[in-house]
C-alpha positions as CSV (number, residue, x, y, z in Angstrom):
1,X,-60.1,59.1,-19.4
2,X,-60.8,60.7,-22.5
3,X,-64.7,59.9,-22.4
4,X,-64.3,61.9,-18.9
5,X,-62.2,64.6,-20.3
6,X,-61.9,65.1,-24.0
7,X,-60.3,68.2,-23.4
8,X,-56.5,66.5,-21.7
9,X,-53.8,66.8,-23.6
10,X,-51.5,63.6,-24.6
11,X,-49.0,65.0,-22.1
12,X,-51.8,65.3,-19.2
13,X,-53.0,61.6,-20.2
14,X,-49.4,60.4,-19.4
15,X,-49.2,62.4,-16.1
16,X,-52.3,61.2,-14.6
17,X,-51.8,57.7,-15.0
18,X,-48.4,58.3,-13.8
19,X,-49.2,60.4,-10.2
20,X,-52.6,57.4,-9.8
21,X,-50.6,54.3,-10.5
22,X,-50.2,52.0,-7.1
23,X,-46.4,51.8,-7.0
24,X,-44.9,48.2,-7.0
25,X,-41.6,47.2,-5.7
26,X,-39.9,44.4,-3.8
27,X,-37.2,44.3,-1.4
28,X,-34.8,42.1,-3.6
29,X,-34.1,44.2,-6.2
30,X,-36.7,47.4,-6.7
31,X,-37.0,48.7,-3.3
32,X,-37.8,52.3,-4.8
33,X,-40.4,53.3,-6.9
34,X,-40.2,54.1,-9.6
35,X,-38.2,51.9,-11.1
36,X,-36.9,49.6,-13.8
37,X,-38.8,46.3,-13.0
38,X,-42.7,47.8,-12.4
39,X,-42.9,51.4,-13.9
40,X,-44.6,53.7,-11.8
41,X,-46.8,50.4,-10.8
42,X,-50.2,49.1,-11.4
43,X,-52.6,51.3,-13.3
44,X,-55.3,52.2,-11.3
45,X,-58.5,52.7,-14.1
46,X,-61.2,54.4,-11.5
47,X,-58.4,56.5,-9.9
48,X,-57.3,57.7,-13.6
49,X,-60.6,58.4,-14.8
50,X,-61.8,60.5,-11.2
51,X,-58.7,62.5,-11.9
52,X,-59.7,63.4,-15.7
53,X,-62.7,64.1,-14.7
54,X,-61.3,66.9,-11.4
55,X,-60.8,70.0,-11.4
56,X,-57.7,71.8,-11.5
57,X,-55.9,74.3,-9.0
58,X,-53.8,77.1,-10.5
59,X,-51.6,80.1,-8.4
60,X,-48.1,80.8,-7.6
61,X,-45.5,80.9,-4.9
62,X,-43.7,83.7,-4.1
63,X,-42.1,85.6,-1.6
64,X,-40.3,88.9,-1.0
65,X,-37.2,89.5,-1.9
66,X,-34.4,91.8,-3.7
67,X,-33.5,90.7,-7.2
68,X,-29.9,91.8,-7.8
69,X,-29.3,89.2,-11.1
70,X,-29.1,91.3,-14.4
71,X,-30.3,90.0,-17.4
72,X,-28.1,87.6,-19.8
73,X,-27.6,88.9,-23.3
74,X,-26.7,86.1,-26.1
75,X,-26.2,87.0,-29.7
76,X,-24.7,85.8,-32.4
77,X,-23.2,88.3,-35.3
78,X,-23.9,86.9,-38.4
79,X,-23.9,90.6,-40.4
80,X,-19.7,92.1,-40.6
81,X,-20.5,93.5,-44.0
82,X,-23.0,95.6,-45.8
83,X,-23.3,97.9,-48.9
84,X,-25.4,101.3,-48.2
85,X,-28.6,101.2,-48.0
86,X,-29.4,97.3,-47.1
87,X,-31.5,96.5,-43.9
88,X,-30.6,93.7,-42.0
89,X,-32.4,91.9,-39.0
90,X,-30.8,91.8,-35.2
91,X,-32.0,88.5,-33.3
92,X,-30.8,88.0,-30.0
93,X,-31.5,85.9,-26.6
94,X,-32.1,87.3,-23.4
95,X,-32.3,85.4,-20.2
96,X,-33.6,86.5,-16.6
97,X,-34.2,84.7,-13.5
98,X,-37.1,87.0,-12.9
99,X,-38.4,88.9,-15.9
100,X,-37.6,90.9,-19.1
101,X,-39.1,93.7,-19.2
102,X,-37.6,95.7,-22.0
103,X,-35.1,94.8,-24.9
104,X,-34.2,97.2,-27.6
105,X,-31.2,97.5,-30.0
106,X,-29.0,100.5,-30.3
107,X,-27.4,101.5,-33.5
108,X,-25.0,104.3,-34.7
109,X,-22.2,105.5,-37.2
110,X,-19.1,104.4,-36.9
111,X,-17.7,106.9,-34.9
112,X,-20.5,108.9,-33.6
113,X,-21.8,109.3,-30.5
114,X,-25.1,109.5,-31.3
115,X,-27.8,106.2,-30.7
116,X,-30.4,105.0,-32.7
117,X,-33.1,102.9,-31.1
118,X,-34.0,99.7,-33.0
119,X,-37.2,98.3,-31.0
120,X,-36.6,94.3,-30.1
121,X,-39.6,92.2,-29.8
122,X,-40.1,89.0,-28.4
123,X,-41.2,85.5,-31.0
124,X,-40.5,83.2,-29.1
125,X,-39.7,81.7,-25.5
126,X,-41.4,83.8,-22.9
127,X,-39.8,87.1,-20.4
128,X,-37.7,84.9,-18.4
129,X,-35.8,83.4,-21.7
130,X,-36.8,84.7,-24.7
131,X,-35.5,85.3,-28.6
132,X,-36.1,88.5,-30.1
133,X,-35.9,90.6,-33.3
134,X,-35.8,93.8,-35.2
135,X,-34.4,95.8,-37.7
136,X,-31.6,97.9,-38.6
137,X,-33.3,100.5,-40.6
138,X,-31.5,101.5,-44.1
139,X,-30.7,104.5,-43.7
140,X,-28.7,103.6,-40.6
141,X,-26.4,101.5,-43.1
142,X,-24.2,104.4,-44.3
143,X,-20.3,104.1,-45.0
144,X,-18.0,103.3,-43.8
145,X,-19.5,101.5,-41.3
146,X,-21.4,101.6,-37.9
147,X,-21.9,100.0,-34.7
148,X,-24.5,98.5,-32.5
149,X,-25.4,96.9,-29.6
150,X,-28.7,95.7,-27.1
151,X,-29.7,96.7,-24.0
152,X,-31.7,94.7,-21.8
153,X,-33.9,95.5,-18.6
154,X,-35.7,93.2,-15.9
155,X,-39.0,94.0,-14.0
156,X,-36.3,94.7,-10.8
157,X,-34.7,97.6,-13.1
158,X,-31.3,95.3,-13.2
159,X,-30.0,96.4,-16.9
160,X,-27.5,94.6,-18.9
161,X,-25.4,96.0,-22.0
162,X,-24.3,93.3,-24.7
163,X,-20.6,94.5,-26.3
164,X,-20.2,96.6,-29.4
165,X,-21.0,95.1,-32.4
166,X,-19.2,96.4,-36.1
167,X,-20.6,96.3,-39.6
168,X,-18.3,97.2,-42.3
169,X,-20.4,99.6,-45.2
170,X,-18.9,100.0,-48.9
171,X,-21.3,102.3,-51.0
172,X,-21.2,99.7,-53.5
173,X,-19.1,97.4,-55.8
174,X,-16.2,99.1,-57.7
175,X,-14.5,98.5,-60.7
176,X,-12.8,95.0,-61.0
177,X,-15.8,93.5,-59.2
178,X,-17.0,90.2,-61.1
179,X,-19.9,87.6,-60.6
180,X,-20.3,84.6,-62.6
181,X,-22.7,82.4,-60.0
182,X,-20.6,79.7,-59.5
183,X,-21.2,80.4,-55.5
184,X,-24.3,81.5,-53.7
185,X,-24.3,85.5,-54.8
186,X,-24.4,87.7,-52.2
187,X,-26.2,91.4,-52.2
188,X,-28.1,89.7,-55.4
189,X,-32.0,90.1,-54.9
190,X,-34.4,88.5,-57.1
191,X,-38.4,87.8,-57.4
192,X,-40.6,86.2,-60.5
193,X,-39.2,83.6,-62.6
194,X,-35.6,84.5,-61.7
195,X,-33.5,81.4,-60.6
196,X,-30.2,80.5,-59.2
197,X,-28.7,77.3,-59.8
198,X,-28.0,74.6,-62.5
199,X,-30.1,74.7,-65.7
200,X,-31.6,71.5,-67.3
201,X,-33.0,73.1,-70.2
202,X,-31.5,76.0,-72.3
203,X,-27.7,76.5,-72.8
204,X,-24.9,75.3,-70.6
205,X,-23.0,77.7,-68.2
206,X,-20.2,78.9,-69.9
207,X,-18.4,79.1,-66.6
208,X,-18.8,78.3,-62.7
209,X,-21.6,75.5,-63.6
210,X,-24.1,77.9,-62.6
211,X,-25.7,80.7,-63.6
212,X,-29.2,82.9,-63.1
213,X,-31.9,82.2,-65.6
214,X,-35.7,83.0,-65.3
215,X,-36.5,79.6,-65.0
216,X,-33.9,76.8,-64.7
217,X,-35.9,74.0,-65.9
218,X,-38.7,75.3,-68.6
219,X,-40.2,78.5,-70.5
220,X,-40.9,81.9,-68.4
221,X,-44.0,82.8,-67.5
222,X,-46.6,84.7,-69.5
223,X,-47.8,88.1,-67.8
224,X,-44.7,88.6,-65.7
225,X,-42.4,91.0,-64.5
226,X,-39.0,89.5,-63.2
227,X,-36.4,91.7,-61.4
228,X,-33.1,90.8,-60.6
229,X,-31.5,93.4,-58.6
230,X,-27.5,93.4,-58.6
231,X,-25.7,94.7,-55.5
232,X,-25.4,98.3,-55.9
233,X,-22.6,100.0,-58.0
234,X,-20.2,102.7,-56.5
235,X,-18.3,104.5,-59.8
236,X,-17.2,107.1,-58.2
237,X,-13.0,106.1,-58.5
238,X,-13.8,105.2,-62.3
239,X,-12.5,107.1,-65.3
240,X,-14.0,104.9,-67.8
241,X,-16.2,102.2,-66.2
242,X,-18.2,99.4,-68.6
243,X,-21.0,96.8,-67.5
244,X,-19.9,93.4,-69.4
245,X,-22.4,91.2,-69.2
246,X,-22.7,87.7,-70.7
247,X,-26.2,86.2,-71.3
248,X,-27.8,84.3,-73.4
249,X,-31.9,85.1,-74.3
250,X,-34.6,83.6,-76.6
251,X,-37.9,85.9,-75.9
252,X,-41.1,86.3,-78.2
253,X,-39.9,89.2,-80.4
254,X,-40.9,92.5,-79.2
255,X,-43.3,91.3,-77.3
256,X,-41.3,90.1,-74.4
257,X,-38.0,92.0,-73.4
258,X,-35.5,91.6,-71.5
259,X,-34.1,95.1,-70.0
260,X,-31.1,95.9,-68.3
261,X,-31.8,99.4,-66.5
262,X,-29.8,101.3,-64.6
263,X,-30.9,104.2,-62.1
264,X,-28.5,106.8,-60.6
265,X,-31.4,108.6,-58.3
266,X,-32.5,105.2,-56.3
267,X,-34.8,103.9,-58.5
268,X,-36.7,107.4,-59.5
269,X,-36.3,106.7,-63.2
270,X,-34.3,104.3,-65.4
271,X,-32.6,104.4,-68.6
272,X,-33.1,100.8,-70.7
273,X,-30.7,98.7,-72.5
274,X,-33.4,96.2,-74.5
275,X,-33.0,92.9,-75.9
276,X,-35.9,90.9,-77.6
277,X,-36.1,87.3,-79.7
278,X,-33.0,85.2,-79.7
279,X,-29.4,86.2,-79.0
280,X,-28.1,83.4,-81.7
281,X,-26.2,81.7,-78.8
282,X,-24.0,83.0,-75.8
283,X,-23.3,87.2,-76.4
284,X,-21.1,89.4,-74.6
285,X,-22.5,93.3,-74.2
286,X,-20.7,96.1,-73.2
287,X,-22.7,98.7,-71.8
288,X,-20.6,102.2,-71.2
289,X,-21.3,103.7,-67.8
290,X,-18.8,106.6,-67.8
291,X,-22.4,108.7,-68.3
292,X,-23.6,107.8,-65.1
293,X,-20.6,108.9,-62.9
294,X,-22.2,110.0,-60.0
295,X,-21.5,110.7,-56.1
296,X,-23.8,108.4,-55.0
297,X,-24.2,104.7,-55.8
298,X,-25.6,103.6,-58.8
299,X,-28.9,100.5,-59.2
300,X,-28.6,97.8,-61.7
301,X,-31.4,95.5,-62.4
302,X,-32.3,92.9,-65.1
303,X,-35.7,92.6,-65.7
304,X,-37.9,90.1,-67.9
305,X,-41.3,91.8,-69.1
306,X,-43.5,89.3,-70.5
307,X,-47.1,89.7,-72.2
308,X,-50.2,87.6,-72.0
309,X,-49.3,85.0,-74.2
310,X,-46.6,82.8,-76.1
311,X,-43.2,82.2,-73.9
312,X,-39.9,81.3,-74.9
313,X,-36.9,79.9,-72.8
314,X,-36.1,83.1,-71.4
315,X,-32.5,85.1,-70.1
316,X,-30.1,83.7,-69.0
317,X,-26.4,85.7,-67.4
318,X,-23.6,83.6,-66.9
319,X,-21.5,86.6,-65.6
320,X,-21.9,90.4,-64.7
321,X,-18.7,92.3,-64.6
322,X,-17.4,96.0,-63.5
323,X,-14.7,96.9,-65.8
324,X,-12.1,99.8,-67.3
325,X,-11.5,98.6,-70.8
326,X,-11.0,102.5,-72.3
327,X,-15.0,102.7,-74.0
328,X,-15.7,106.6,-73.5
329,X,-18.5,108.6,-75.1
330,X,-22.0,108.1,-75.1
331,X,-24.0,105.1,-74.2
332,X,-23.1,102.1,-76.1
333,X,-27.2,101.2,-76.5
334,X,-29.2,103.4,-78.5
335,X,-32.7,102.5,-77.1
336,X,-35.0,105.0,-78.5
337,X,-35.5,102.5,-81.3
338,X,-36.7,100.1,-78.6
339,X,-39.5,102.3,-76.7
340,X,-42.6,101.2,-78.5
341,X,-41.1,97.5,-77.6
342,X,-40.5,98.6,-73.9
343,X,-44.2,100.1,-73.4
344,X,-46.0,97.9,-75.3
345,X,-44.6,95.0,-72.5
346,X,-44.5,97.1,-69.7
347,X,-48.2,97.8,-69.6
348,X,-50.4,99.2,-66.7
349,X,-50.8,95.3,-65.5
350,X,-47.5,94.3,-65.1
351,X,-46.0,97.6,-63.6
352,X,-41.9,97.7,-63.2
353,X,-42.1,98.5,-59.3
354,X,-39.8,101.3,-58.3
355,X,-38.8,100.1,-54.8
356,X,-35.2,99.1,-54.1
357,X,-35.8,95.5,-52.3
358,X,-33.4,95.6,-50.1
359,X,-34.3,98.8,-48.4
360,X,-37.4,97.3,-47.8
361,X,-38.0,95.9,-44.2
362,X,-38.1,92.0,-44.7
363,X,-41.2,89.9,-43.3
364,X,-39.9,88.9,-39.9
365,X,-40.9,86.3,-37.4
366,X,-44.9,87.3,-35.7
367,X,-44.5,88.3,-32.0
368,X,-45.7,86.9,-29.5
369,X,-48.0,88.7,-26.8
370,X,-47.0,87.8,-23.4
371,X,-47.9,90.3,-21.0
372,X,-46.3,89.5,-17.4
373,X,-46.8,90.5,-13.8
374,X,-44.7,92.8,-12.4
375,X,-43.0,91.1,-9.1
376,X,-40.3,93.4,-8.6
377,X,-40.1,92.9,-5.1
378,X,-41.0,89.0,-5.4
379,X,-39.4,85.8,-6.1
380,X,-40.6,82.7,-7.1
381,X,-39.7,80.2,-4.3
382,X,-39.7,76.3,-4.5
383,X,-42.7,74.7,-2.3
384,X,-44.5,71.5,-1.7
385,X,-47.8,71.7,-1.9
386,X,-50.5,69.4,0.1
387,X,-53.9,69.0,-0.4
388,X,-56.1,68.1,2.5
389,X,-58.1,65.7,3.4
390,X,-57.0,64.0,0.2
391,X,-53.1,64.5,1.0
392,X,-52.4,64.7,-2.7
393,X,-48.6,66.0,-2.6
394,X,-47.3,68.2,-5.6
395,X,-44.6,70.5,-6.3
396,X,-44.7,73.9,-8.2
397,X,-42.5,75.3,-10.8
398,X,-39.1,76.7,-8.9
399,X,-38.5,78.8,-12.0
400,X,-41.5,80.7,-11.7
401,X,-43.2,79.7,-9.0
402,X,-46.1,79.0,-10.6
403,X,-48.6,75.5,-9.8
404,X,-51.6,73.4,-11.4
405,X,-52.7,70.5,-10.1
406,X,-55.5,68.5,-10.9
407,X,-57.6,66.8,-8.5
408,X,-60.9,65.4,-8.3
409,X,-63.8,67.5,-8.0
410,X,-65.6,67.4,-4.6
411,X,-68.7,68.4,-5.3
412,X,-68.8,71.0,-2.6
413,X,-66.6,69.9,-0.1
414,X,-64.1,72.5,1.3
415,X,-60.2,71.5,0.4
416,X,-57.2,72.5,2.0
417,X,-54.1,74.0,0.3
418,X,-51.0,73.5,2.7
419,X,-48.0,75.5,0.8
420,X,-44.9,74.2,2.8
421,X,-41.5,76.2,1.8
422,X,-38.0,75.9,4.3
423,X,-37.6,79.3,6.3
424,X,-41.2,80.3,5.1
425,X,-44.1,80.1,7.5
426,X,-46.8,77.4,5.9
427,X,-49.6,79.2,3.9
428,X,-53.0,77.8,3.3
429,X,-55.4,78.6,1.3
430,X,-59.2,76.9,1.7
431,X,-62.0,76.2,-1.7
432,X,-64.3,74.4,-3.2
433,X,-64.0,72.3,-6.2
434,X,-66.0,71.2,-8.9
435,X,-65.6,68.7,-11.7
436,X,-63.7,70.0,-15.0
437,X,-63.5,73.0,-13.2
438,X,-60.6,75.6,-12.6
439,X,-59.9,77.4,-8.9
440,X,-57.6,79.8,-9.5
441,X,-55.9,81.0,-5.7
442,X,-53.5,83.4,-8.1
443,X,-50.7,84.7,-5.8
444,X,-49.5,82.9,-2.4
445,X,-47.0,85.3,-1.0
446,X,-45.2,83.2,1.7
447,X,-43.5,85.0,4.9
448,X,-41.2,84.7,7.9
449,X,-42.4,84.2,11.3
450,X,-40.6,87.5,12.1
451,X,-43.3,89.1,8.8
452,X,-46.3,87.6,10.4
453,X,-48.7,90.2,12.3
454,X,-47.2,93.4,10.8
455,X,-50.2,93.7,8.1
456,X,-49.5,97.2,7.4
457,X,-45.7,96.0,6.9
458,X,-44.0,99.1,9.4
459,X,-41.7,96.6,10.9
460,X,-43.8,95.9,14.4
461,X,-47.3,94.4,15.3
462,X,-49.3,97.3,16.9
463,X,-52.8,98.3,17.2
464,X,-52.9,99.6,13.9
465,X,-52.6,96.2,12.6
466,X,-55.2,94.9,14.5
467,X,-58.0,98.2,12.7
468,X,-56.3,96.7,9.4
469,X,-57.6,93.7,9.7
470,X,-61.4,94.6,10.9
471,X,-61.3,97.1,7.9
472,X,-60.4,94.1,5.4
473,X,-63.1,92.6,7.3
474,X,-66.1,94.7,6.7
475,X,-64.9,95.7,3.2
476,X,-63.3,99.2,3.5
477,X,-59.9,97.7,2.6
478,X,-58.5,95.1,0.5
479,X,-55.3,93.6,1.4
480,X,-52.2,92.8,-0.8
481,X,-51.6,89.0,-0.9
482,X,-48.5,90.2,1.1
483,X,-50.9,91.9,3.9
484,X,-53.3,88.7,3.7
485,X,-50.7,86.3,4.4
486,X,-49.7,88.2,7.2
487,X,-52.8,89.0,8.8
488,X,-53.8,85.5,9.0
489,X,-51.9,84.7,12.1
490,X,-54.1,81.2,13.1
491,X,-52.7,79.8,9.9
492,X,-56.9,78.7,9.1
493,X,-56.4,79.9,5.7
494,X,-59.0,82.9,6.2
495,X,-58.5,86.3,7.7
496,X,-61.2,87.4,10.0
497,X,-61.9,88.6,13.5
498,X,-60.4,85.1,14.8
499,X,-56.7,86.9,13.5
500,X,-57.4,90.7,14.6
501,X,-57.8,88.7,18.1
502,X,-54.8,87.5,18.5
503,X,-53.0,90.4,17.1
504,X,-54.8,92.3,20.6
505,X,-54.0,89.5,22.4
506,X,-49.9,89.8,21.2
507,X,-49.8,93.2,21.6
508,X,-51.2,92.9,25.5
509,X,-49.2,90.0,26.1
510,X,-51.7,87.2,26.1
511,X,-50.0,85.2,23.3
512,X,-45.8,85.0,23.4
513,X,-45.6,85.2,20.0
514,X,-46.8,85.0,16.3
515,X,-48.5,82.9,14.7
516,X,-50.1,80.1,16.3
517,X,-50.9,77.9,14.5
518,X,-54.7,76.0,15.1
């Protein structure tokens, strides 16, 4: 089969020799087929290998109708909490019997009236049931909180509204606020040779059994800029707020530094509190923060500057707390002394970025392109589908309505499409197929014998039907699948003067009614 048709997939393989296989049964015990004593039967080899080798007939099945179904909107909140400024992604699941055409993502404060949109795309399924997702831009993250919700719209123009959705939004941690990484740590952003987790080299965690360190198992990296970003700070209740911050560091001297800086303008500038060579052991620093009182929140960040050679075992923080202790006056670090250090590692090839991470849109899932038709006045409807003079029997998709079957080529002889649906007059459709080749008969609109005759679709078969058809005829019109399949009222498959005949001869009273079929 393969040697006929390189090109089948391992799924087609299994379906070919399922639909050519001779059934066996007996009357004792396996009277149907198939069944649990023969399988689908005897494979037949020549039968398989013919139908490799055929072509294959696409289209789909549909008829007119109203869809009245809106679409069904699934989501799962994940997000209830947020401090300013963070993005977060929306994902949700929308189902339709027909088609999505449009999803999107409404956002707004907490208490406003006033929507956002927060475009949706589709990454995986396909318009009838699909997942989706976007992105809650930063800046819609203010406190002390906000809303949001999805809208969803089929190709009928059915739309469906999910519930309200609430996100809490604090402006940041406030005094009293400890970390010591004993659990995952939330809001806490990192990149380079920053780690979470249990060391095996370096010093033991002095508490939690856990800690961040720029590399849990060995020496940092030469040439590297680390950042670890802690969630943002919001000292705008405190009198006399202090950083205390345990760690632990062994760096080259000078050369390498560890920085702790801290922004109040979002990341504009920074002011530095330096470390360099070895801490002698575990240290507790108190950094005074009662100079950076500000009305907005305020960016911590740790970061590890490394040259171009000679590395060390690196920083390592065991715990970061917010506290009031009574420290007032200037900063506790005089880092002027430490400058030459600072520039000397932070050189024009390993640049401190700016950026806040978190207000950065993350790297979500790719979309997928999946234009669809438009059958707003269509439904798919569930057929069997006979090809003649071969009387292969297949079945389409009832979900969409859609139908490939493969067959073997007939090297020029005309084939028969018989599309047989309950209340539906039969459609046929008449081509040629070659082998490893692919007919295409695209849409089959099916109708009711009351439909058939009425090409122009006014609700009566009059003369103006008849000019419709000799138009489509001689090319000055083309017909709608809709029109086609009701012009052709001899059920042959074609339209031609044969139908535009018998439309006269209805409208005069030579034929009762409509169709006749042969």
């Amino acid at each position: 089969m393969l040697s006929a048709n390189p090109d089948l997939s391992p799924e087609e393989l299994v379906q070919i020799l399922k639909d050519t296989a001779v059934p066996l049964t007996d009357a004792a015990d396996y009277p149907d087929t198939p069944n649990y004593g023969y399988g689908y039967g005897l494979v037949d080899a020549l039968a398989a290998v013919l139908r490799a080798r055929g072509g294959t007939i696409t289209g789909r099945v549909l008829a007119p109708g109203a869809d009245e179904e809106t679409p069904e909107i699934l989501h799962q909140q994940e997000v209830t909490f947020l401090y300013q400024g963070y993005t977060f992604p929306l994902e949700v699941t929308v189902e339709d019997n027909l088609a999505v055409a449009s999803v999107k993502a409404q956002v707004r404060p907490a208490g406003s009236d006033q929507w956002k949109d927060v475009p949706m795309y589709l990454y995986a399924g396909d318009h009838r049931s699909g997942d989706y997702w976007g992105q809650v831009p930063w800046d819609s993250v203010t406190e002390p909180g906000l809303e949001y919700k999805f809208i969803a719209e089929d190709a009928a123009g059915n739309r469906s509204e999910s519930p309200l959705y609430e996100v809490e939004v604090q402006l940041g941690v406030t005094t009293g606020w400890s970390e010591d990484f004993s659990a995952e740590p939330l809001f806490w952003e990192w990149d380079g040779d920053w780690q979470w987790g249990v060391p095996t080299v370096g010093p033991a965690p002095q508490s939690g059994g856990k800690l961040m360190a720029t590399d849990l198992d060995g020496n940092y990296t030469d040439g590297m800029v680390s950042n670890l970003w802690a969630p943002p700070l919001d000292l705008r209740g405190a009198t006399a707020p202090v950083l205390r911050l345990d760690h632990w560091y062994q760096t080259e001297p000078d050369n390498d530094v560890c920085l702790v800086m801290i922004s109040t303008d979002y990341g504009e500038s920074r002011l530095y509190a330096p470390f360099t060579g070895d801490s002698g052991g575990w240290r507790t620093e108190y950094l005074n923060l009662q100079p950076y009182i500000v009305s907005n929140e305020i960016y911590l960040r740790f970061v590890l500057v490394s040259d171009e050679a000679t590395n060390y075992p690196g920083w390592y923080i065991d715990r970061v707390s917010l506290v009031e202790i009574g420290i007032t006056g200037e900063n506790l670090f005089e880092h002027d002394d430490f400058l030459e250090q600072i520039e000397k590692a932070a050189d024009p090839g390993r640049v401190i970025e700016l950026k806040i991470p978190f207000r950065q849109p993350p790297q979500g899932p790719e979309p997928l392109i999946q234009p669809f038709d438009d059958p707003v006045k269509l439904l798919p409807v569930p057929a069997e589908l006979v090809i003649e003079p071969t009387g292969l029997t297949a079945a389409n998709n009832p979900v969409d309505g859609r139908f490939s079957i493969r067959h073997p080529g007939s090297a020029g002889e005309v084939l028969t499409l018989r599309i047989n649906a309950p209340g539906y007059l039969p459609a046929v459709r008449t081509f040629t197929l070659d082998e490893l080749e692919t007919v295409d008969l695209e849409d089959v609109i099916l109708v009711t014998e009351a439909d058939s005759g009425d090409v122009d679709q006014s609700g009566g078969v009059d003369v103006g039907d008849a000019i419709l058809v000799l138009r489509q005829i001689v090319g000055l019109v083309n017909l709608t699948p809709s029109q086609w399949q009701r012009a052709d009222v001899n059920l042959d498959g074609t339209v031609d003067v044969a139908d535009a005949i018998l439309i006269m001869r209805f409208i005069v009273g030579l034929v009762p009614s409509l169709p006749v079929d042969g």
